[in-house]
C-alpha positions as CSV (number, residue, x, y, z in Angstrom):
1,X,0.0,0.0,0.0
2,X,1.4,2.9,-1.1
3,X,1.4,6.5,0.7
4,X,-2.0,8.8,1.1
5,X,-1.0,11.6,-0.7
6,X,-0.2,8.7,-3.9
7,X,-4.4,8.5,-3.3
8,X,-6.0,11.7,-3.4
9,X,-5.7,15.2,-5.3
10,X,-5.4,17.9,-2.9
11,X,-6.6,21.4,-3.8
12,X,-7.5,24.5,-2.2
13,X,-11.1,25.2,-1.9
14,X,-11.4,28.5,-0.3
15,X,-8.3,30.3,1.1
16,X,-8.1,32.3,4.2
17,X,-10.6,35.1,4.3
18,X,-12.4,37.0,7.4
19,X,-15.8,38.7,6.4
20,X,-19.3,39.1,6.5
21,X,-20.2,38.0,2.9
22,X,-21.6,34.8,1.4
23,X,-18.5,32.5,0.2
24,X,-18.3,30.3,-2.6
25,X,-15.7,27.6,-2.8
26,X,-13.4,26.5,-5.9
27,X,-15.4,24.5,-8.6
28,X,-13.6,21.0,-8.6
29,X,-14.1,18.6,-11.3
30,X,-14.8,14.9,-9.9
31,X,-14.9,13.1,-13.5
32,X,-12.6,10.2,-12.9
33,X,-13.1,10.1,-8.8
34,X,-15.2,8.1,-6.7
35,X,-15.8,10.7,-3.6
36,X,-14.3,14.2,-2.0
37,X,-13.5,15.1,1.4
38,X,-14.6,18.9,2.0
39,X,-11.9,20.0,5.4
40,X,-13.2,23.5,6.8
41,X,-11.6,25.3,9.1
42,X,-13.5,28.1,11.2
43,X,-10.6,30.5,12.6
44,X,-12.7,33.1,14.2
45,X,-16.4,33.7,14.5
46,X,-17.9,36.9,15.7
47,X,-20.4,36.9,18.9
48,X,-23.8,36.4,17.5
49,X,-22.9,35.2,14.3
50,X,-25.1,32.6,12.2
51,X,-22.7,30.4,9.7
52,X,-23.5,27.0,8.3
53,X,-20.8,24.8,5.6
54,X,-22.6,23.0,3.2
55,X,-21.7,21.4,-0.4
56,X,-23.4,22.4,-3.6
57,X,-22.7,20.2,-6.7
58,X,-23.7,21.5,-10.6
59,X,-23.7,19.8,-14.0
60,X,-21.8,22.7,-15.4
61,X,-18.4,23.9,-14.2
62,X,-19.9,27.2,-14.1
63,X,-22.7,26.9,-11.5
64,X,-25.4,28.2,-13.5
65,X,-28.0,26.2,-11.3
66,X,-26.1,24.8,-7.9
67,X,-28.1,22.5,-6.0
68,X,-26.9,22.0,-2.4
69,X,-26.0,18.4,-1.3
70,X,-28.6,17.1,1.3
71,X,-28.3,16.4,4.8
72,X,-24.4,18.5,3.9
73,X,-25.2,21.7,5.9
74,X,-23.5,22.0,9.4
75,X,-24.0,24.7,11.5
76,X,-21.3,26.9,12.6
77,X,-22.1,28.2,16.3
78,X,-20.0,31.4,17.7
79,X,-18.1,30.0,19.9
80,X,-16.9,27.3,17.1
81,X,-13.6,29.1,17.1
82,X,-10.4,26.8,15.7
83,X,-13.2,24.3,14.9
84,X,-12.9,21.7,12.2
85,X,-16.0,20.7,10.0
86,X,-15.8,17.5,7.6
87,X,-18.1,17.0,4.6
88,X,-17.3,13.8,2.7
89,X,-18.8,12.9,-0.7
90,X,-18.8,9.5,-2.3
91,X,-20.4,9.5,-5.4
92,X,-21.9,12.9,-6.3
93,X,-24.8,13.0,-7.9
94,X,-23.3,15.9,-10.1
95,X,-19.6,15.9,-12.0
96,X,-18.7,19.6,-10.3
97,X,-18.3,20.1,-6.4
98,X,-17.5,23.0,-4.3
99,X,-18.2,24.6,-0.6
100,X,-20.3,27.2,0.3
101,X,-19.8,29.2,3.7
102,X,-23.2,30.9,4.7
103,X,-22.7,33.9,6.3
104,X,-25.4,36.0,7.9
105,X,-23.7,39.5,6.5
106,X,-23.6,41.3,9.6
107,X,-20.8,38.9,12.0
108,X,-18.1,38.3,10.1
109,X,-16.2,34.6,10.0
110,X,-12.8,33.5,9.4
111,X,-12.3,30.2,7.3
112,X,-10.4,28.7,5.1
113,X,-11.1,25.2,3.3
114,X,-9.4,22.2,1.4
115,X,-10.5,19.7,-1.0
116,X,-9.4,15.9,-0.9
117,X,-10.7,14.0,-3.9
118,X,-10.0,10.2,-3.3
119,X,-10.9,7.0,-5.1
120,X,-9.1,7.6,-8.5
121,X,-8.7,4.8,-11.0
122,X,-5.1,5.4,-11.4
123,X,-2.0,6.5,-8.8
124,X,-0.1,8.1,-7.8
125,X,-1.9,12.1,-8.5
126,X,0.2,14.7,-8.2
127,X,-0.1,17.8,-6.2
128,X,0.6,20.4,-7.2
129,X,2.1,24.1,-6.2
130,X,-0.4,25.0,-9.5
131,X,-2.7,23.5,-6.5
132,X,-1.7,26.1,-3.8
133,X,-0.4,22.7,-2.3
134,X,3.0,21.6,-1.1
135,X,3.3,17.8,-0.6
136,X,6.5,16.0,0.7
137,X,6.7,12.6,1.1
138,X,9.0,10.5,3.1
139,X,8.9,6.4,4.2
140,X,10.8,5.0,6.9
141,X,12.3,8.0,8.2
142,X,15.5,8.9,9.9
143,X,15.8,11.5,12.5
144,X,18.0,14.5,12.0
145,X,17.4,18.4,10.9
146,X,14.9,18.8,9.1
C-alpha cells in the first residue's frame, strides 16, 4: 500500500478570508473520482454570528443552477472558534463540487477550506504548487534536521 498523498488530489477550496459576505468555494471537477473530502476550518467567529458549511454540486463547471447536497449543511455556532468541519462525498450525484460558507452578513467569520478527492482509478496524482499545495513525502524515516 502505497502512501495517502499517492491516493487523493489535494486542492485549495477557499483560502483564508475574514468577512461578512456569502463565500463560494473552488469548482472541482470529480470526472474520474469516486468521492471528496470537504476540510473547513473556522478560525474566528464573531459573537452572534449565524454560519452553516454545506456542499453544492452542478452539471456545469460554471454553476449556473447549484443545487446543495442534502443532509451536507452544518451549522457553525459562535463559539466554534479553531473548529474543524468535515463533509465527505462519495459519489456525487453531479460531475462539479464546491463549498459554500453561509454567512449572515452582519458577523463576520474567518475560514479557510481544502478539497481531498479520493478514489481515482489510477495513482499516484500529483499535487501540485499550480494547486496552492506543497506535498513532501517520506517512508521509513530517519531523525535528524529537518
Amino acid at each position: 500500500m502505497g502512501q495517502l498523498s499517492d491516493s487523493i488530489k489535494a486542492s485549495l477550496a477557499l483560502a483564508y478570508a475574514s468577512g461578512t459576505a456569502d463565500r463560494t468555494g473552488e469548482i472541482i471537477d470529480m470526472s474520474g473520482y469516486e468521492g471528496v473530502m470537504i476540510v473547513v476550518h473556522v478560525h474566528a467567529v464573531a459573537t452572534g454570528a449565524t454560519v452553516a458549511v454545506k456542499a453544492q454540486t452542478a452539471t456545469a463547471v460554471g454553476f449556473g443552477t447549484p443545487h446543495d447536497v442534502l443532509g451536507s449543511s452544518q451549522a457553525v455556532a459562535d463559539d466554534d472558534d479553531g473548529q474543524v468541519f468535515i463533509i465527505d462525498i462519495k459519489a456525487p450525484s453531479e460531475r462539479f463540487v464546491r463549498v459554500y460558507l453561509d454567512n449572515d452578513a452582519a458577523n463576520a467569520v474567518a475560514a479557510s477550506a481544502m478539497y481531498y478527492r479520493y478514489g481515482v482509478g489510477y495513482a499516484p496524482q500529483t499535487n501540485a504548487a499550480t494547486d496552492l499545495v506543497s506535498i513532501e513525502t517520506f517512508y521509513q524515516t530517519s531523525t535528524g534536521t529537518a
